[in-house]
C-alpha positions in Angstrom: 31.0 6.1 -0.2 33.4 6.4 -3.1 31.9 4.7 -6.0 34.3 4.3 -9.2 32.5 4.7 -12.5 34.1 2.9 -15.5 32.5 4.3 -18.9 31.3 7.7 -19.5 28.5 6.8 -22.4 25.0 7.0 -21.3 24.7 4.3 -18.4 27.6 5.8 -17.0 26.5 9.4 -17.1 23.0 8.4 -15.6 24.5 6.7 -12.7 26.9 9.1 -12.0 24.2 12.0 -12.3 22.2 9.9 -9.6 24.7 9.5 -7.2 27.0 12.5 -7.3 25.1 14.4 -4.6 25.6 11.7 -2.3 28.6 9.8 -2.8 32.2 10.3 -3.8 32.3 9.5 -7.4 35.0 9.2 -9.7 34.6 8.3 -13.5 37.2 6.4 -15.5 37.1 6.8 -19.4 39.2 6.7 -22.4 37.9 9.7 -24.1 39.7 12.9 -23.0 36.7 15.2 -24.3 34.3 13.4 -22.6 36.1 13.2 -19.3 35.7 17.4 -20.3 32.7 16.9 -20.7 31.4 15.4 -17.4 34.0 17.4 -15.4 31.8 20.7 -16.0 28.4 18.9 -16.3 28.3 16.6 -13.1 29.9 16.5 -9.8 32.7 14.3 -9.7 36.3 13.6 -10.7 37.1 11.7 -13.8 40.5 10.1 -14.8 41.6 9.7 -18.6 42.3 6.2 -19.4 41.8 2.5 -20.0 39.2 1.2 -17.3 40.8 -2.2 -17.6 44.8 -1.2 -16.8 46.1 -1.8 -13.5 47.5 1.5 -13.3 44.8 3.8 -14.8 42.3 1.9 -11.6 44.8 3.0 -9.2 45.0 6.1 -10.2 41.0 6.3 -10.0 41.5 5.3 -6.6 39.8 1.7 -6.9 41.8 0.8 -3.6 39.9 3.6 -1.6 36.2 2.4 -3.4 33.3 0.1 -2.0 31.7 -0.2 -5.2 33.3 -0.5 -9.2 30.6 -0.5 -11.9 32.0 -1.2 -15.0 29.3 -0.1 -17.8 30.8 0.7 -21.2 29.0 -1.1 -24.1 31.8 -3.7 -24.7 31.1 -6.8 -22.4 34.2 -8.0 -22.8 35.9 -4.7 -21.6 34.0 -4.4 -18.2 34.2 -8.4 -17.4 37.8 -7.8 -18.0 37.7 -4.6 -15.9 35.4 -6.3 -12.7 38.5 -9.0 -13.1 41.2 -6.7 -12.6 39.7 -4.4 -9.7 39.1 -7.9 -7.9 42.8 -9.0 -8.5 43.7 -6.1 -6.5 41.0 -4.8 -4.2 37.7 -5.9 -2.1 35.5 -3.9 -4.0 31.6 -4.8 -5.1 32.1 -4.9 -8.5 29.0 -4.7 -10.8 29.5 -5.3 -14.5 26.9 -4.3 -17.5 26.5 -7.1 -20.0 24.8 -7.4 -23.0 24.8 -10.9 -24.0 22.9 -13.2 -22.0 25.8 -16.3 -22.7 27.9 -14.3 -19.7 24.8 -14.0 -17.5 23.9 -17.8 -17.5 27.4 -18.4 -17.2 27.8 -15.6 -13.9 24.9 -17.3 -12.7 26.1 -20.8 -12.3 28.6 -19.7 -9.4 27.7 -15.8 -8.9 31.9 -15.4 -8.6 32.7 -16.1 -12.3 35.0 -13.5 -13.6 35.5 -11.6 -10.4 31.5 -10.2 -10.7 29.6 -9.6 -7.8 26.6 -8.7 -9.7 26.0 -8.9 -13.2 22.9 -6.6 -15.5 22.4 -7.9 -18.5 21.0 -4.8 -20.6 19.4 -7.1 -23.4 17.1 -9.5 -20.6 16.1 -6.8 -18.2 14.7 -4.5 -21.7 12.6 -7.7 -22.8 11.5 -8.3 -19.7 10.6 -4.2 -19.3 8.7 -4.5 -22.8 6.6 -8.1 -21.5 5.3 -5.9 -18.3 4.2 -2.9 -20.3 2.5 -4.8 -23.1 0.7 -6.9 -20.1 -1.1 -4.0 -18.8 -3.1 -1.6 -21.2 -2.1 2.0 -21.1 1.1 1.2 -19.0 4.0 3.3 -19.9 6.2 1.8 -17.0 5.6 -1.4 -14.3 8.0 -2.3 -11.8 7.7 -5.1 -9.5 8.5 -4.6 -5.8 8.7 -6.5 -2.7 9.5 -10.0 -4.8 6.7 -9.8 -6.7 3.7 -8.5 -4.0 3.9 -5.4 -5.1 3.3 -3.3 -8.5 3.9 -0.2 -9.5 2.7 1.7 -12.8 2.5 4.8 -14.5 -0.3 5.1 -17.0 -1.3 7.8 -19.7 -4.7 8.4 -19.4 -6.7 8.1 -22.6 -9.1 10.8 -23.7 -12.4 8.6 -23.9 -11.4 6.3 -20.6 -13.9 6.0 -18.4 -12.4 8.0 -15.1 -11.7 11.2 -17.7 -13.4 14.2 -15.3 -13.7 11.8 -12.3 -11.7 13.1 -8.8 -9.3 10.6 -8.1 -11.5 9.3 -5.0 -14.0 8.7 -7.6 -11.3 6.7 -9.2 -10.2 4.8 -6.9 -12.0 1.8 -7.1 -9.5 -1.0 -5.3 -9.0 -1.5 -1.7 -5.2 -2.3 -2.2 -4.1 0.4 -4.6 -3.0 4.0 -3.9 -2.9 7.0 -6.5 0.9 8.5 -5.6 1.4 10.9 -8.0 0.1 12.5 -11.1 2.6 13.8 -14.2 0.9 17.0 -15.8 2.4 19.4 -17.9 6.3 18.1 -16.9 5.1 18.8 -13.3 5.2 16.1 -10.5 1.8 16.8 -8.6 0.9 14.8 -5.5 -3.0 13.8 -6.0 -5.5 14.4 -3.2 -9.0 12.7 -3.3 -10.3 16.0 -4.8 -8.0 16.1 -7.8 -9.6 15.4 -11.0 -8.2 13.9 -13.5 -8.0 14.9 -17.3 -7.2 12.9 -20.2 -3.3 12.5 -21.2 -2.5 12.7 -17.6 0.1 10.2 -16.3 -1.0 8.5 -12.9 1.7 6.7 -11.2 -0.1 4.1 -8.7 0.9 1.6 -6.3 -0.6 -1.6 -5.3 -1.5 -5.6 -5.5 -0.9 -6.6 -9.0 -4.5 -8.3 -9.1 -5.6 -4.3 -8.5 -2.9 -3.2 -10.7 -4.4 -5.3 -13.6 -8.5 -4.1 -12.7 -7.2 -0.3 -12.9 -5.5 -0.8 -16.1 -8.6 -1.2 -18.5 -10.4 1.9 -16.4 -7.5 4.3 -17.9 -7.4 2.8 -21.4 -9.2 3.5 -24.2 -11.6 0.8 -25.8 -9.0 -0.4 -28.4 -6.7 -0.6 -25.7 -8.4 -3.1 -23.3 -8.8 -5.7 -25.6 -7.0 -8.5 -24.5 -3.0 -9.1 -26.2 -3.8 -12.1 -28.1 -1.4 -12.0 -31.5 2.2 -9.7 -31.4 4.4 -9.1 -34.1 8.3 -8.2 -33.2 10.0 -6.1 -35.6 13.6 -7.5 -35.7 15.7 -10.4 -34.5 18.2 -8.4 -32.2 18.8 -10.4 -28.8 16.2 -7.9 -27.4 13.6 -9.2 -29.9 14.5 -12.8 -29.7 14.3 -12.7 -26.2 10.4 -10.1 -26.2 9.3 -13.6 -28.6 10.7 -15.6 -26.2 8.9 -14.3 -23.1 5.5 -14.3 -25.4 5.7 -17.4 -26.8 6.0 -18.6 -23.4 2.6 -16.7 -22.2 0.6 -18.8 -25.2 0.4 -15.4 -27.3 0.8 -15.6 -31.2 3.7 -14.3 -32.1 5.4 -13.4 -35.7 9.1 -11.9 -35.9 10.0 -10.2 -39.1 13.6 -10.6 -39.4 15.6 -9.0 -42.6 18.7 -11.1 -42.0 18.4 -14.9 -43.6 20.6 -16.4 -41.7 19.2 -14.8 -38.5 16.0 -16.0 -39.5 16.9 -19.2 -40.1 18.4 -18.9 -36.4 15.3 -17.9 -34.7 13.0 -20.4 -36.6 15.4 -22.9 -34.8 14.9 -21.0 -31.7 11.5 -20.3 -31.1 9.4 -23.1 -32.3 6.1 -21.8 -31.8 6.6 -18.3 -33.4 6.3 -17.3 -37.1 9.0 -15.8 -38.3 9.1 -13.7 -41.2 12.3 -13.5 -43.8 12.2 -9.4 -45.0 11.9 -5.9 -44.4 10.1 -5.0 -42.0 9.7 -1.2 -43.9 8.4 -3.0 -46.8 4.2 -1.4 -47.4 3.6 -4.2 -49.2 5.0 -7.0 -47.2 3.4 -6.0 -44.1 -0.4 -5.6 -46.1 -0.1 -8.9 -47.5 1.0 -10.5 -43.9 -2.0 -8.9 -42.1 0.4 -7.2 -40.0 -2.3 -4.4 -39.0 -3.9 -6.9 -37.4 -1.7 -7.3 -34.6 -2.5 -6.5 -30.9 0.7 -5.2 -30.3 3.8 -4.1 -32.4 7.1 -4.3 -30.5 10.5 -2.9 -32.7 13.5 -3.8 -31.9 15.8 -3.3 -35.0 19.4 -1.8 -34.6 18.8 1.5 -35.3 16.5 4.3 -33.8 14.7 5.9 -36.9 14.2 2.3 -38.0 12.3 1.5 -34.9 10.2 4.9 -35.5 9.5 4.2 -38.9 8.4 0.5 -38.3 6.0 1.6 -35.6 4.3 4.3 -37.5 3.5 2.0 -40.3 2.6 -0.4 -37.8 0.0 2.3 -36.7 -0.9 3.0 -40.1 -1.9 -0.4 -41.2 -3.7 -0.5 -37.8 -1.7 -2.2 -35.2 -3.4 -1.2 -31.4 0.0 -0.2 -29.6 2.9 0.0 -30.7 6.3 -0.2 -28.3 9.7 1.0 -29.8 13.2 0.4 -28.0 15.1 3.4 -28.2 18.6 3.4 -28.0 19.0 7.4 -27.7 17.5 8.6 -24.7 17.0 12.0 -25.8 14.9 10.5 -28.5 12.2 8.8 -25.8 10.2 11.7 -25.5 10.1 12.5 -29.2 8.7 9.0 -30.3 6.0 9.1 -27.8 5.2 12.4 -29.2 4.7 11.6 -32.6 2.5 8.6 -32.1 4.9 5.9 -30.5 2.8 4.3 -27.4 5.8 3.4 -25.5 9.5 3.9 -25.5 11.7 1.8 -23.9 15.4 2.8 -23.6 17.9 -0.3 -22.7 20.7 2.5 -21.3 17.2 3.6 -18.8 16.7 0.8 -17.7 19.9 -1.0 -16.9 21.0 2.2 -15.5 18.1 1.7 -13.0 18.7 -1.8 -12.2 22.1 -0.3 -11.0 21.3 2.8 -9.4 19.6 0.0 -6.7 22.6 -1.5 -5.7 24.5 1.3 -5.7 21.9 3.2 -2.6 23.4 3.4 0.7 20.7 3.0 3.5 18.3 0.6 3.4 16.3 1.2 0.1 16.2 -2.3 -1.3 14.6 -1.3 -5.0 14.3 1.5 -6.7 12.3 2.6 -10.0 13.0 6.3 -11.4 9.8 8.0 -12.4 10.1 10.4 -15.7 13.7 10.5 -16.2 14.6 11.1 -12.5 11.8 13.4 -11.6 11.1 11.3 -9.1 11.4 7.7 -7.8 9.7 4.8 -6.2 11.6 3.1 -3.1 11.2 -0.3 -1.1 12.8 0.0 2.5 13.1 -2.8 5.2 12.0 -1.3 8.5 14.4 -2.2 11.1 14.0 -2.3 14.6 16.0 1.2 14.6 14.0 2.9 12.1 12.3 6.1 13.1 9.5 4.9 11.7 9.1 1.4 13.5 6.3 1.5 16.1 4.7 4.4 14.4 1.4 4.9 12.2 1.6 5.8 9.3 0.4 9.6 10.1 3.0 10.1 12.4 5.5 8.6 10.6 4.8 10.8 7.5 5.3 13.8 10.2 8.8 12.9 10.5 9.8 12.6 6.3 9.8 15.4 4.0 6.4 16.6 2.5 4.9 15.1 -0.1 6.4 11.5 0.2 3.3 9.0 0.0 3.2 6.0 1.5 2.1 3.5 -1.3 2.2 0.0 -0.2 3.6 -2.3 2.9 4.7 -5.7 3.0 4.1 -8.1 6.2 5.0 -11.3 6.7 4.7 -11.8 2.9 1.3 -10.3 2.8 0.0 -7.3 1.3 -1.1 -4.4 3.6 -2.9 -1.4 2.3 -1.6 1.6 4.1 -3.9 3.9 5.5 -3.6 6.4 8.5 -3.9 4.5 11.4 -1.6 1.6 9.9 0.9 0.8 12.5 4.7 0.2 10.7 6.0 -2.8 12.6 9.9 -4.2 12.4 10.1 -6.2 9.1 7.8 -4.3 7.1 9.0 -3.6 3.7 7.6 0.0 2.8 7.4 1.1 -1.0 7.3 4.8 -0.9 7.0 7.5 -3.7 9.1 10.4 -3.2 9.9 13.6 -5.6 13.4 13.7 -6.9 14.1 16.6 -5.1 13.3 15.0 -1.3 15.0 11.1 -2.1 18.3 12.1 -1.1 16.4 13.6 2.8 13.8 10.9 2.9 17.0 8.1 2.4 19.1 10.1 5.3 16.1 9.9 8.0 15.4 6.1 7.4 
């Protein structure tokens, strides 16, 4: 499939990276050294130029392509882009958005501007940060099969309670499956004999009712206190719309908010939030507010060392978790190593939310696991499928090693997969898969 990339910055460069093994992929970008750039780095062929010009499209082949993703970081630029490869081919075109005033208006017909599907970076990040702060010690929780089905990587704390236990010890819930543990930057695939040591990352699959009863078992006692009073560091659309999403759950919220005029604007708003008109760096300020008090700190200011350096003194003054967005990837891993509970990048996750649509097969959803180390799919089973008819022990014969089989949907029920579990026509699968087996396990289903 040729897929035609518009915008080299970091969404760009993550899609690209995920589907150049497997696809035809040409980038289109205005910057000559970073056309360079990616030419050496990744597999595919970039064209120098302006992703919105009729010419510069052809030349990128747009006529040839089944799917144009326009993702620079100007909206207006990739609506205007989607627009123009629609005027003059039959191409899915998928635009990146960050103002949610062009997703509500998209949404009203689904065809407005020539978009077949629109991501709307600033939405999908707030609604990343609610799931996190919802269960304590996630790092990451994706929803699969509409909702049935949960996924979530946790950090174990030091004093939790299954610290030294084997993970059939842990596993204390009919309907959820231990798929992987992260240790030491290594992906290891858990048997019931593995133990499990404090600051490893387990990466389960289940119900979201067993979910949300594992959650407190890998937390530590501050962490499973219930998320009753959050305080959002800046009034970016990212933070407006993390209030939003709280206020709406009936949690206490404050918003600190440097800007007057902004604050004014959220007051208006969000009506049953607190909102705060000063720096959100300022010692003092955030002493006298109580603002160690807080369940849960959540940053979203323009600017990455100012998101570090509100969450620290968040820590400082006491706050129990702290969750930082993070504009630079490279920086993700750095702020969870110098105290940051959770970093959340926007570029992650809408590149995610992208990399779904963009899978050939029948992989429905798709959540990446450690920066691509490995990855969490959801897969119809048709009638064709080698893996229709089967149970599940034969069917893992036929897939690459370690692939686990996590969860199965039926009929819009949950079904715990064990063994003897026969796959019937219908089923949607959610399987866990190292990065280095995806692109096998996709060809054989």
């Amino acid at each position: 499939m040729r897929v035609v990339i518009i915008g080299a910055g970091q969404v760009g460069e993550s899609i690209a990276d995920d589907l150049d093994d497997t696809h035809e992929v040409v980038v289109v970008e205005r910057d000559s050294e970073r056309c360079e750039e990616l030419t050496y780095s990744l597999d595919v062929l970039t064209v120098n130029g302006d992703g919105t010009s009729v010419d510069t499209l052809e030349e990128a082949g747009v006529a040839d392509a089944e799917i144009v993703i326009a993702s620079t970081d100007d909206d207006e630029t990739n609506i205007v882009a989607c627009s123009t490869v629609k005027a003059i081919t039959d191409a899915f075109t998928i635009a990146r958005v960050k103002a949610t005033e062009y997703l509500k208006t998209w949404r009203r017909s689904e065809t407005a501007f020539g978009i077949d599907f629109m991501v709307c970076t600033n939405l999908l990040t707030a609604q990343s940060v609610v799931r996190v702060v919802g269960l304590p010690a996630a790092l990451d929780v994706d929803p699969f099969a509409g909702g049935k089905v949960q996924m979530a990587e946790f950090e174990v704390a030091s004093d939790s309670e299954v610290v030294g236990e084997t993970v059939a010890e842990a596993d204390r819930f009919d309907s959820l499956t231990f798929v992987a543990v992260l240790r030491n930057g290594d992906v290891v695939i858990p048997t019931g004999e593995t133990v499990i040591s404090g600051g490893d990352r387990l990466v389960v699959i289940g119900s979201p009712e067993s979910v949300r009863g594992f959650a407190p078992t890998v937390a530590s006692r501050e962490q499973q206190a219930e998320v009753s009073e959050l305080v959002v560091v800046g009034g970016s659309e990212i933070g407006y719309h993390v209030a939003r999403l709280f206020e709406d759950r009936g949690i206490s919220v404050r918003v600190i908010e440097q800007d007057p005029d902004r604050a004014r604007e959220l007051a208006e708003l969000l009506p049953d939030s607190v909102v705060l008109q000063s720096d959100a760096t300022d010692v003092e300020f955030l002493e006298r507010e109580h603002v160690g008090d807080a369940d849960v700190l959540v940053s979203a200011l323009d600017a990455d060392e100012k998101n570090l350096l509100a969450c620290l003194l968040g820590k400082r003054l006491g706050v129990g978790r702290t969750v930082s967005i993070v504009d630079s990837d490279p920086y993700i891993e750095l702020f969870e190593t110098v105290g940051v509970d959770v970093a959340i990048s926007p570029r992650a996750v809408v590149a995610e939310e992208i990399t779904r649509f963009t899978r050939e097969n029948r992989a429905e959803n798709v959540a990446l696991i450690e920066s691509h180390k490995a990855e969490v799919i959801e897969i119809e089973i048709e009638a064709d499928s080698p893996l229709a008819g089967r149970t599940i022990q034969e069917s893992v014969a036929q897939l690459p090693e370690r692939v686990v089989f996590g969860a199965i949907t039926r009929n819009d029920s949950f079904v715990t997969p064990r063994g003897d579990t026969v796959i019937e026509t219908g089923d949607h699968v959610v399987a866990f898969a190292p990065a280095d087996v995806v692109a096998d396990l996709t060809a054989k289903l």
